[in-house]
C-alpha positions in Angstrom: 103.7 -107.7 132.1 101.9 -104.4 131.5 103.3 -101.2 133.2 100.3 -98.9 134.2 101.3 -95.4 135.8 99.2 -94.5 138.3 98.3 -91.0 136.9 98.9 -88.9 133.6 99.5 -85.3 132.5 98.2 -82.9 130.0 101.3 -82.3 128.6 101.6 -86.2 127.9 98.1 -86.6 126.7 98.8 -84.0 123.7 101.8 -86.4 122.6 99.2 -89.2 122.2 97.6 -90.8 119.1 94.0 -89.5 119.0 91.8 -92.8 119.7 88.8 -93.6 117.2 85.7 -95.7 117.4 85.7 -98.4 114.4 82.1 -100.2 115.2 78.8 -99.6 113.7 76.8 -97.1 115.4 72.7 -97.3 115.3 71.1 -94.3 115.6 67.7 -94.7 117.9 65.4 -92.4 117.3 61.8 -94.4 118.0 59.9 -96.9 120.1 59.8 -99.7 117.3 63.8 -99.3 117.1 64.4 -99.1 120.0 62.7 -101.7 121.5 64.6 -104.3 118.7 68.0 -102.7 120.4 66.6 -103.4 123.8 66.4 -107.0 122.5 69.7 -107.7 121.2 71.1 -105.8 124.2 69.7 -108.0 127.2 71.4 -110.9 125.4 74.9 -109.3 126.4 76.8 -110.1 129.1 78.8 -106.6 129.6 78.1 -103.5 127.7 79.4 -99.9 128.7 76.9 -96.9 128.8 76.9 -92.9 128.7 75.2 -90.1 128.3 75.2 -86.5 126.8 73.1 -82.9 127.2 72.9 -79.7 125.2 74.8 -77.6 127.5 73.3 -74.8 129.1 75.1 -71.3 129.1 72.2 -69.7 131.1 72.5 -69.6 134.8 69.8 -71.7 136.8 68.8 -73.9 133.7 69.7 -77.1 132.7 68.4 -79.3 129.9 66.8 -82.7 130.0 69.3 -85.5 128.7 69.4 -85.9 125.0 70.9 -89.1 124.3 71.8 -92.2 126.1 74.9 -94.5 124.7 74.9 -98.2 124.8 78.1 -100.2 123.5 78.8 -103.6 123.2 82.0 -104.8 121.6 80.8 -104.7 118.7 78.6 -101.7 118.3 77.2 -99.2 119.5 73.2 -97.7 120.1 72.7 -94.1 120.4 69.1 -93.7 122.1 68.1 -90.2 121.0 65.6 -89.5 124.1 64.9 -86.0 123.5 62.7 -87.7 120.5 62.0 -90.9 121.6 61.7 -90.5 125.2 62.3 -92.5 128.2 60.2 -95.6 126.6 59.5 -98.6 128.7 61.7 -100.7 127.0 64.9 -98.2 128.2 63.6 -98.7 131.7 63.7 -102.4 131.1 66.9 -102.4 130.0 68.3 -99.9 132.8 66.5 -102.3 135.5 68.1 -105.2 134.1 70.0 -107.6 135.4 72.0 -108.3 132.6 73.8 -107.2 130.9 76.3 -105.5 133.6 76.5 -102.3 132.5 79.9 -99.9 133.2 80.1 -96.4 132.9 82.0 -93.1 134.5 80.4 -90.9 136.8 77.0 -93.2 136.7 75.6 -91.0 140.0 75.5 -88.0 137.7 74.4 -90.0 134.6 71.6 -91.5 136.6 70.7 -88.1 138.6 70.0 -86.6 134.8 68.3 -89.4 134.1 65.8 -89.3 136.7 64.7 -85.7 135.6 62.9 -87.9 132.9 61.6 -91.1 134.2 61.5 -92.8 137.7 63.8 -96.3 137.5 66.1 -98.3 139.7 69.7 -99.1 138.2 70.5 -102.7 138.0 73.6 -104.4 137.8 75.9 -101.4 137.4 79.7 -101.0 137.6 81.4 -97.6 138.3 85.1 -97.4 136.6 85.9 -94.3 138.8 85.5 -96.9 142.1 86.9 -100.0 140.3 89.8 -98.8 139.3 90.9 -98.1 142.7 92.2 -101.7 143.1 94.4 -101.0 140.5 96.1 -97.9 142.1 95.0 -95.4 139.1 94.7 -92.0 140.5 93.1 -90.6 137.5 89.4 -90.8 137.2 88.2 -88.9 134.1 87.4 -91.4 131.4 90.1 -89.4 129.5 92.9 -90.0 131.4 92.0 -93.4 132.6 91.8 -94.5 128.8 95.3 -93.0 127.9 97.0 -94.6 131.2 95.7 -97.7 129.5 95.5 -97.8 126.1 98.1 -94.7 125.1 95.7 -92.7 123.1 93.8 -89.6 123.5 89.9 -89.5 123.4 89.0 -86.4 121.3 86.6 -84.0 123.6 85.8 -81.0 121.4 81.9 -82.6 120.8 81.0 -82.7 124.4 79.6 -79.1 124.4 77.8 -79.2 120.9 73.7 -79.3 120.4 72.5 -83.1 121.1 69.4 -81.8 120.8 69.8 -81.2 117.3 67.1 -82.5 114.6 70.0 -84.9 113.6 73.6 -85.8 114.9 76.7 -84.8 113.0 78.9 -87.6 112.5 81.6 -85.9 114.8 78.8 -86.2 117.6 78.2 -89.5 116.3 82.0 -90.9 117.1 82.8 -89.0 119.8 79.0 -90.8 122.1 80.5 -94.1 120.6 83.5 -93.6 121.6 82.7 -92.7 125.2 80.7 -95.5 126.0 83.2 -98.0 124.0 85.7 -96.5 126.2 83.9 -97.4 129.2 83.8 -101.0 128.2 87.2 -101.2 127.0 88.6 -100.2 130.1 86.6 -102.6 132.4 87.4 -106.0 130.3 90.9 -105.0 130.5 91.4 -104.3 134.0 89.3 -107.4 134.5 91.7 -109.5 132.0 94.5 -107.8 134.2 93.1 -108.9 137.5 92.4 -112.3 136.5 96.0 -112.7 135.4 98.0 -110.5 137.7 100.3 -109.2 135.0 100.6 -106.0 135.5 102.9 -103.6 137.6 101.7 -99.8 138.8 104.0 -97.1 138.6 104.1 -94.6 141.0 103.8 -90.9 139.6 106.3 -88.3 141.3 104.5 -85.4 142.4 105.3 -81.6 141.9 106.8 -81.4 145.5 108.9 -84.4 144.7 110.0 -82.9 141.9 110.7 -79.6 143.6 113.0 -81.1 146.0 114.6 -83.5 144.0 115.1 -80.5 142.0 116.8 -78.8 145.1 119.2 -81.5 146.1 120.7 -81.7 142.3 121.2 -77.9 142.6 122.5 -78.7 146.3 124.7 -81.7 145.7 126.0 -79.5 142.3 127.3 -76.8 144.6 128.8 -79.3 147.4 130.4 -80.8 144.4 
Protein backbone atom coordinates (compact mmCIF):
# COMPACT_ATOMS: atom_id res chain seq x y z
CA UNK A 1 0.00 0.00 0.00
CA UNK A 2 1.55 3.39 -0.95
CA UNK A 3 0.83 6.48 1.30
CA UNK A 4 0.57 9.64 -0.90
CA UNK A 5 -0.05 13.08 0.95
CA UNK A 6 -2.16 15.14 -0.75
CA UNK A 7 0.19 18.21 -0.73
CA UNK A 8 3.87 19.11 0.12
CA UNK A 9 5.94 22.00 1.61
CA UNK A 10 9.01 23.87 0.80
CA UNK A 11 10.47 23.24 3.93
CA UNK A 12 10.06 19.35 3.17
CA UNK A 13 11.22 19.53 -0.33
CA UNK A 14 14.80 20.96 0.86
CA UNK A 15 15.12 17.66 3.12
CA UNK A 16 14.71 15.58 -0.13
CA UNK A 17 17.38 13.65 -2.25
CA UNK A 18 17.92 15.79 -5.42
CA UNK A 19 16.33 13.45 -8.34
CA UNK A 20 18.63 12.82 -11.50
CA UNK A 21 17.96 11.70 -15.07
CA UNK A 22 20.10 8.40 -15.84
CA UNK A 23 18.92 7.78 -19.74
CA UNK A 24 20.56 8.77 -22.89
CA UNK A 25 19.65 12.09 -24.09
CA UNK A 26 19.81 12.95 -28.17
CA UNK A 27 20.43 16.20 -28.93
CA UNK A 28 18.17 17.25 -32.17
CA UNK A 29 19.46 19.89 -33.91
CA UNK A 30 18.30 19.14 -37.83
CA UNK A 31 15.64 17.89 -40.19
CA UNK A 32 17.52 14.51 -41.11
CA UNK A 33 17.71 13.77 -37.11
CA UNK A 34 15.05 14.60 -36.42
CA UNK A 35 12.88 13.08 -38.64
CA UNK A 36 14.82 9.38 -37.60
CA UNK A 37 13.59 10.43 -33.84
CA UNK A 38 10.13 11.09 -35.18
CA UNK A 39 10.42 7.48 -36.28
CA UNK A 40 11.38 5.66 -33.36
CA UNK A 41 8.96 7.86 -31.41
CA UNK A 42 5.48 6.98 -33.13
CA UNK A 43 6.41 3.33 -32.29
CA UNK A 44 5.84 4.23 -28.46
CA UNK A 45 2.91 3.76 -26.70
CA UNK A 46 3.39 6.61 -23.91
CA UNK A 47 6.05 9.16 -23.90
CA UNK A 48 6.06 12.43 -21.72
CA UNK A 49 6.86 15.90 -23.31
CA UNK A 50 8.07 19.61 -22.33
CA UNK A 51 9.27 22.49 -23.33
CA UNK A 52 11.73 25.48 -22.52
CA UNK A 53 12.30 29.43 -23.58
CA UNK A 54 15.20 31.90 -23.04
CA UNK A 55 13.42 33.98 -20.64
CA UNK A 56 12.79 37.41 -21.25
CA UNK A 57 13.63 40.24 -18.66
CA UNK A 58 12.27 42.92 -21.00
CA UNK A 59 8.74 43.94 -20.47
CA UNK A 60 6.28 43.30 -23.54
CA UNK A 61 8.72 40.62 -25.17
CA UNK A 62 8.77 37.17 -25.23
CA UNK A 63 10.86 34.67 -27.15
CA UNK A 64 9.84 31.94 -29.53
CA UNK A 65 10.25 28.41 -27.80
CA UNK A 66 13.72 27.01 -28.04
CA UNK A 67 13.52 23.40 -27.39
CA UNK A 68 10.87 20.78 -27.24
CA UNK A 69 11.48 17.53 -24.87
CA UNK A 70 10.40 14.14 -25.75
CA UNK A 71 11.00 11.13 -23.21
CA UNK A 72 10.39 7.71 -23.41
CA UNK A 73 11.43 5.32 -20.70
CA UNK A 74 14.34 4.93 -21.96
CA UNK A 75 15.60 8.15 -23.36
CA UNK A 76 15.12 11.17 -24.09
CA UNK A 77 15.12 13.76 -27.54
CA UNK A 78 15.84 17.26 -27.14
CA UNK A 79 14.41 19.04 -30.40
CA UNK A 80 16.43 22.27 -30.56
CA UNK A 81 13.69 24.34 -32.65
CA UNK A 82 15.26 27.57 -32.53
CA UNK A 83 17.70 25.81 -35.16
CA UNK A 84 15.80 23.24 -36.60
CA UNK A 85 12.45 24.74 -36.59
CA UNK A 86 8.97 23.51 -36.43
CA UNK A 87 9.79 20.77 -39.26
CA UNK A 88 6.96 18.68 -40.64
CA UNK A 89 7.95 15.76 -39.10
CA UNK A 90 7.39 17.58 -35.30
CA UNK A 91 3.90 18.37 -36.53
CA UNK A 92 3.43 14.74 -37.41
CA UNK A 93 4.49 13.68 -34.35
CA UNK A 94 2.37 16.36 -32.20
CA UNK A 95 -0.82 15.35 -34.46
CA UNK A 96 -0.26 11.84 -33.72
CA UNK A 97 -2.27 9.51 -32.34
CA UNK A 98 0.13 7.57 -30.76
CA UNK A 99 2.09 7.70 -28.84
CA UNK A 100 -0.06 9.42 -25.88
CA UNK A 101 1.80 12.03 -24.85
CA UNK A 102 1.70 13.54 -21.02
CA UNK A 103 2.96 16.70 -19.90
CA UNK A 104 2.26 19.69 -17.16
CA UNK A 105 0.71 22.75 -18.11
CA UNK A 106 0.29 21.45 -22.01
CA UNK A 107 -2.30 24.73 -22.60
CA UNK A 108 0.77 26.96 -22.02
CA UNK A 109 3.20 24.53 -23.77
CA UNK A 110 0.95 24.39 -26.79
CA UNK A 111 0.06 28.31 -26.73
CA UNK A 112 4.08 28.87 -27.14
CA UNK A 113 4.03 26.49 -29.55
CA UNK A 114 1.59 27.91 -31.78
CA UNK A 115 3.69 31.22 -32.01
CA UNK A 116 5.78 28.88 -34.41
CA UNK A 117 3.65 26.63 -36.42
CA UNK A 118 -0.16 26.06 -36.79
CA UNK A 119 -1.03 22.14 -35.50
CA UNK A 120 -3.69 20.31 -33.61
CA UNK A 121 -2.59 18.25 -30.44
CA UNK A 122 -3.43 14.63 -30.56
CA UNK A 123 -3.76 12.28 -28.02
CA UNK A 124 -2.65 14.37 -25.05
CA UNK A 125 -2.79 13.77 -21.24
CA UNK A 126 -2.56 16.66 -18.69
CA UNK A 127 -0.97 15.48 -15.13
CA UNK A 128 -2.24 18.79 -13.51
CA UNK A 129 -6.14 17.39 -14.43
CA UNK A 130 -5.32 13.67 -13.92
CA UNK A 131 -4.03 13.78 -10.84
CA UNK A 132 -7.22 15.03 -9.46
CA UNK A 133 -8.59 11.50 -9.11
CA UNK A 134 -5.96 10.86 -6.87
CA UNK A 135 -6.65 13.71 -4.40
CA UNK A 136 -3.05 15.54 -4.99
CA UNK A 137 -3.48 19.16 -4.35
CA UNK A 138 -0.16 20.07 -5.73
CA UNK A 139 0.10 20.69 -9.37
CA UNK A 140 3.66 21.89 -10.20
CA UNK A 141 5.64 19.04 -11.68
CA UNK A 142 7.93 19.70 -8.68
CA UNK A 143 5.85 18.98 -5.98
CA UNK A 144 3.81 16.38 -7.64
CA UNK A 145 7.17 14.39 -8.29
CA UNK A 146 8.31 14.61 -4.62
CA UNK A 147 4.71 13.64 -3.24
CA UNK A 148 5.49 10.57 -5.33
CA UNK A 149 8.73 9.68 -5.66
CA UNK A 150 10.48 11.58 -2.45
CA UNK A 151 13.08 13.52 -4.39
CA UNK A 152 13.56 16.95 -5.40
CA UNK A 153 13.72 18.00 -9.20
CA UNK A 154 16.62 20.51 -9.37
CA UNK A 155 15.20 23.99 -10.95
CA UNK A 156 18.15 26.39 -11.09
CA UNK A 157 18.32 25.75 -15.35
CA UNK A 158 14.90 26.87 -16.00
CA UNK A 159 15.87 30.52 -16.45
CA UNK A 160 19.35 29.93 -18.39
CA UNK A 161 19.83 30.75 -22.45
CA UNK A 162 18.17 27.67 -24.49
CA UNK A 163 18.85 29.63 -27.21
CA UNK A 164 22.39 29.17 -26.81
CA UNK A 165 24.74 27.82 -29.88
CA UNK A 166 24.94 24.70 -27.74
CA UNK A 167 23.33 23.26 -24.40
CA UNK A 168 25.35 22.87 -21.27
CA UNK A 169 25.07 19.61 -19.79
CA UNK A 170 23.26 21.07 -16.72
CA UNK A 171 20.48 22.31 -19.34
CA UNK A 172 20.84 19.05 -20.85
CA UNK A 173 19.62 17.06 -17.46
CA UNK A 174 17.56 19.24 -16.08
CA UNK A 175 14.92 19.23 -20.13
CA UNK A 176 15.39 15.40 -19.56
CA UNK A 177 14.49 15.31 -16.49
CA UNK A 178 11.39 17.40 -16.89
CA UNK A 179 9.81 15.53 -19.41
CA UNK A 180 11.03 11.94 -17.75
CA UNK A 181 9.28 13.31 -14.88
CA UNK A 182 6.20 13.76 -16.63
CA UNK A 183 6.13 10.19 -17.69
CA UNK A 184 7.20 8.85 -14.58
CA UNK A 185 4.38 10.30 -12.81
CA UNK A 186 1.57 9.14 -15.17
CA UNK A 187 2.68 5.17 -15.39
CA UNK A 188 2.66 5.36 -11.77
CA UNK A 189 -0.51 6.82 -10.90
CA UNK A 190 -1.79 4.59 -13.72
CA UNK A 191 -0.06 1.34 -12.03
CA UNK A 192 -1.80 2.78 -8.76
CA UNK A 193 -5.23 3.10 -10.29
CA UNK A 194 -5.20 -0.16 -11.81
CA UNK A 195 -4.30 -1.80 -8.52
CA UNK A 196 -6.01 0.35 -5.88
CA UNK A 197 -3.05 0.25 -3.46
CA UNK A 198 -2.72 3.28 -2.41
CA UNK A 199 -4.12 5.54 0.57
CA UNK A 200 -4.12 9.69 0.41
CA UNK A 201 -3.32 11.56 3.23
CA UNK A 202 -4.86 14.52 4.11
CA UNK A 203 -2.57 17.62 4.70
CA UNK A 204 -3.54 19.84 7.78
CA UNK A 205 -3.73 23.37 6.83
CA UNK A 206 -2.22 26.46 8.59
CA UNK A 207 -5.66 27.27 10.26
CA UNK A 208 -5.78 23.81 11.48
CA UNK A 209 -2.72 24.15 12.83
CA UNK A 210 -3.45 27.44 14.36
CA UNK A 211 -6.26 26.13 16.34
CA UNK A 212 -5.00 23.01 17.16
CA UNK A 213 -2.21 25.08 18.35
CA UNK A 214 -4.79 27.08 20.53
CA UNK A 215 -6.61 24.23 22.20
CA UNK A 216 -3.03 22.62 23.44
CA UNK A 217 -2.26 26.15 24.91
CA UNK A 218 -6.13 26.03 26.16
CA UNK A 219 -6.38 22.52 27.42
CA UNK A 220 -2.53 23.38 29.10
CA UNK A 221 -4.07 26.11 31.14
CA UNK A 222 -7.42 24.19 32.11
CA UNK A 223 -5.02 21.57 33.15
Amino acid sequence: MMIIPESIDKIQLTTMPRASYQGEIYVIDNEREAEKAVRYLLQQPLVGIDSETRPSFQKGCQNKVALLQVATNECCFLFRLNKLGFTPSIVRFLESAAPAKVGLSLRDDFFMLHKREDFKPGNCIELQEYVNRFGIKDRSLQKIYAILFREKISKSQRLTNWDSSSLTEPQKLYAAMDAWACLRIYVLLENLRRTGEYAIIPVANENDKNNDSHKSISQSREG
